[in-house]
Residue, then its C-alpha position, 0 to 999 in steps of 0.5 A: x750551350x746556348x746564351x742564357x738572354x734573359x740574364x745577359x740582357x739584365x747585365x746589359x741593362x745594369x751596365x746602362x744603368x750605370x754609365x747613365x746616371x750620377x752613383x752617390x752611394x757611399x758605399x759603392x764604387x766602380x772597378x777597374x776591368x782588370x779587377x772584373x776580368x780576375x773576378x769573371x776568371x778560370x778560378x772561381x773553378x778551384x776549391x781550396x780550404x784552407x791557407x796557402x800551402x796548408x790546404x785540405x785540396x790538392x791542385x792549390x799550386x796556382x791559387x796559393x800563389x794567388x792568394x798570397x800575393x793578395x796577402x803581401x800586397x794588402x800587408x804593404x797597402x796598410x803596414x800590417x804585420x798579418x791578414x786574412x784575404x778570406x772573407x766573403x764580406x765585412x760583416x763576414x770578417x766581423x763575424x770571424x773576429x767575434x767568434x774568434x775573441x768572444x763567447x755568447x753573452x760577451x758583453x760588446x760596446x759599438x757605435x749605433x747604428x741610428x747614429x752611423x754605425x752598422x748592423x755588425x756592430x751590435x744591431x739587435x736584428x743582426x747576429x752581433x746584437x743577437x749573439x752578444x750582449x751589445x750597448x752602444x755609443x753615439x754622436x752629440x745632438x748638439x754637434x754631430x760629433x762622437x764625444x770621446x770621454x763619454x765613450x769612455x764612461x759608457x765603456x766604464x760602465x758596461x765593461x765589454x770584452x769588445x770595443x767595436x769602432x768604425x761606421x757607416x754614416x759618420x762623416x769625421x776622422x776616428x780617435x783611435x788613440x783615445x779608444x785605444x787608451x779606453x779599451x786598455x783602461x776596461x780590458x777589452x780587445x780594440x776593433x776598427x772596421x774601417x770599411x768605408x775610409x780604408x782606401x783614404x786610411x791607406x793613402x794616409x789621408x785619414x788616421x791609421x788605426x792599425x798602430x792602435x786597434x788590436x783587430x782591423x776589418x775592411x771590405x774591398x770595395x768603396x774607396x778601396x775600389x776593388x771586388x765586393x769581399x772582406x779582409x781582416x788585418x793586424x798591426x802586430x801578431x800577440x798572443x791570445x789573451x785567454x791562454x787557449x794553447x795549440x795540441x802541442x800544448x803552446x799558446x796560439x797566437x791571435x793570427x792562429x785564433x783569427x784564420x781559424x775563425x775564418x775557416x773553419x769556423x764561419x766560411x768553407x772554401x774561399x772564393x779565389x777569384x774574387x782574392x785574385x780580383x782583391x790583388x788586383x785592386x791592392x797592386x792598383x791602390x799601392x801606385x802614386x795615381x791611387x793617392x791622387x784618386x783618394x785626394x780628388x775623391x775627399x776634395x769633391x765630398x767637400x765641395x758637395x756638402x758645401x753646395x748641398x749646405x748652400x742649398x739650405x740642406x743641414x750635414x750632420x756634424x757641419x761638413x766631411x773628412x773623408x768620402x760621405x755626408x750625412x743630409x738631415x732633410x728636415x731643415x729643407x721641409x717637414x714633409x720631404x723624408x729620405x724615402x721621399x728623396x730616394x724615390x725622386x732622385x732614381x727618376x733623375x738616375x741620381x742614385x743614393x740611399x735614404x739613411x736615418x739621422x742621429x735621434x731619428x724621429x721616423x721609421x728605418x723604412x722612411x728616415x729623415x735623411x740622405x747619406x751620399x758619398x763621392x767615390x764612384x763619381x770620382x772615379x768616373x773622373x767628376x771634380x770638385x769644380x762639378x758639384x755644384x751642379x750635382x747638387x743643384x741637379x738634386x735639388x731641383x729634383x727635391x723641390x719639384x718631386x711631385x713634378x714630372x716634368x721637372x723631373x724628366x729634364x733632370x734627367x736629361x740633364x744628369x745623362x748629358x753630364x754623365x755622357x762627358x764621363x763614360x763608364x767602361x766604353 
């Protein structure tokens, strides 16, 4: 077998791409090459449907060692009782609870996504907005900020069987005990997707929501740092609530209820070495250095949103907690739009995403925002003392983004800097 070039040579690019510029995509970060040599391992070879030591495929001796190892550490990583390495993604891992604990129809309360949230929170062009009946809570105009009594009204009125939390686009701690409190109070089944903080939550610097959510649901990568993939987690196993029983007549726990609307009820065989790949990265994210990583990487969030406030940008709810930022534009320019940003910032191989912002007055495909987050940065070794630079770097190129040569000498400037910092050399 020959070489296949024509994809080999795009890696190869994707690789400069990468060490080249200044990622600020909240949602990306940058694996160890421990984490990549288990992903590109012998294992993607194996099928194994199933749970360890109950699998449908012979030949799992390996992979249920595997597997279970992913499952212990993650349990140690979070202080949960039980979990669920399987999920191909996050929005798998919501799909798979929402199967698991709703019907078609039920009602569903989550966080909107023009305000932060995310698409598997009710979205009406996703399955969840589709499947299930959704309403929505927001931030404040006034202050950015998630009122929590006004959740509580919304949850009154609506009455859902599930309260989703979490978000995308929120740069603030989360109230788990208050929602916790509110979802008691309707009777509803508490879910945190914690997918963009669950390396600071495991870390301690952010709330736990495993104490108080009755479901919790991660991805693997942003600041867990490990292979793109989902988890689900419980603080404590319960019995179901609907009193669903087992053939033998007993009643199925949730743990029960959760694995099988995982397999079989929205995934075949999982994907054991993107698990190993996951073990990896929870082994890295359980040593004291990870903590130190966590610090740094809300330090330089921090810092950044100072200098982007310095610079005349406004942050959504006046600063951060965790890893992100949300940049309304317009109180730079009228004219200046997310797309606008995005497409500048590219030329000048700063990467980051144009996002709407909270009352959004322009289209998905425009917005009047940016979101950037810090994670990859930090782990390719930048400090807080660096983003005043970084922002001034995209400030200079927004200003002048009808200026090309403006914009060849930020990026001149960004491959300098980055040169400092090497990515796998």
């Amino acid at each position: 077998m020959q070489r296949d070039t024509q994809i080999f040579d795009l890696i190869q690019l994707e690789l400069e791409r990468q060490q080249h510029g200044i990622e600020l995509i909240a949602s990306e970060n940058f694996v160890s090459p421990q984490v990549m040599e288990a992903m590109g391992s012998v294992l993607t070879n194996k099928y194994a449907e199933g749970l360890p030591g109950k699998r449908y495929y012979g030949g799992c001796e390996v992979v249920d060692q595997v597997e279970q190892l992913a499952i212990d550490r993650l349990k140690q990583l979070f202080g949960c009782a039980w979990a669920n390495v399987q999920p191909h993604s996050g929005a798998q891992a919501n799909a798979a609870v929402m199967l698991g604990v709703l019907k078609p129809g039920d009602k569903i309360l989550g966080f909107d996504l023009s305000h932060g949230g995310h698409l598997t929170h009710g979205s009406a062009v996703n399955f969840s907005g589709k499947l299930y009946t959704p309403s929505f809570y927001g931030v404040s105009k006034e202050t950015g900020l998630i009122d929590w009594e006004n959740v509580a009204d919304i949850a009154r009125k609506e009455q859902p069987k599930l309260i989703i939390c979490g978000a995308s686009s929120y740069s603030r701690d989360w109230n788990y005990v208050r929602l916790r409190e509110i979802a008691d109070e309707v009777g509803a089944l508490l879910l945190a997707d914690i997918s963009h903080p669950s390396g600071l939550i495991a870390k301690g610097f952010l709330n736990n929501p495993i104490p108080h959510c009755h479901i919790v649901t991660s991805t693997t990568h942003k600041t867990l740092r490990g292979p793109r993939g989902g988890v689900i987690m419980m603080g404590s196993d319960f019995p179901n609530p609907w009193g669903l029983t087992t053939p033998k007549g007993e009643i199925k726990m949730m743990s029960a209820i959760l694995d099988g609307a995982v397999f079989p009820g929205t995934q075949g065989g999982p994907l054991e070495h993107v698990i190993a790949a996951k073990a990896v990265a929870f082994g890295e994210a359980l040593t004291p250095e990870f903590a130190d990583y966590c610090k740094q990487v809300m330090s330089n969030a921090q810092a950044l949103a100072a200098a982007m406030v310095s610079k005349g940008y406004s942050v959504i709810s006046g600063g951060t907690e965790n890893h992100m930022m949300l940049i309304d534009l317009r109180t730079k320019s009228d004219t200046l739009t997310g797309k606008i940003a995005e497409d500048t910032l590219v030329k000048c191989h700063i990467t980051i995403n144009k996002n709407a912002v909270p009352f959004e007055t322009r289209s998905p495909f425009v917005t009047s925002g940016i979101r950037l987050g810090t994670p990859a940065i930090t782990t390719r070794g930048l400090k807080a003392e660096h983003m005043p630079l970084v922002a001034e770097l995209i400030d200079t190129a927004l200003t002048h983004h009808q200026d090309p040569t403006v914009l060849d000498q930020v990026k001149t400037r960004v491959m300098e800097l980055m040169k400092g910092f090497p990515l796998y050399a």
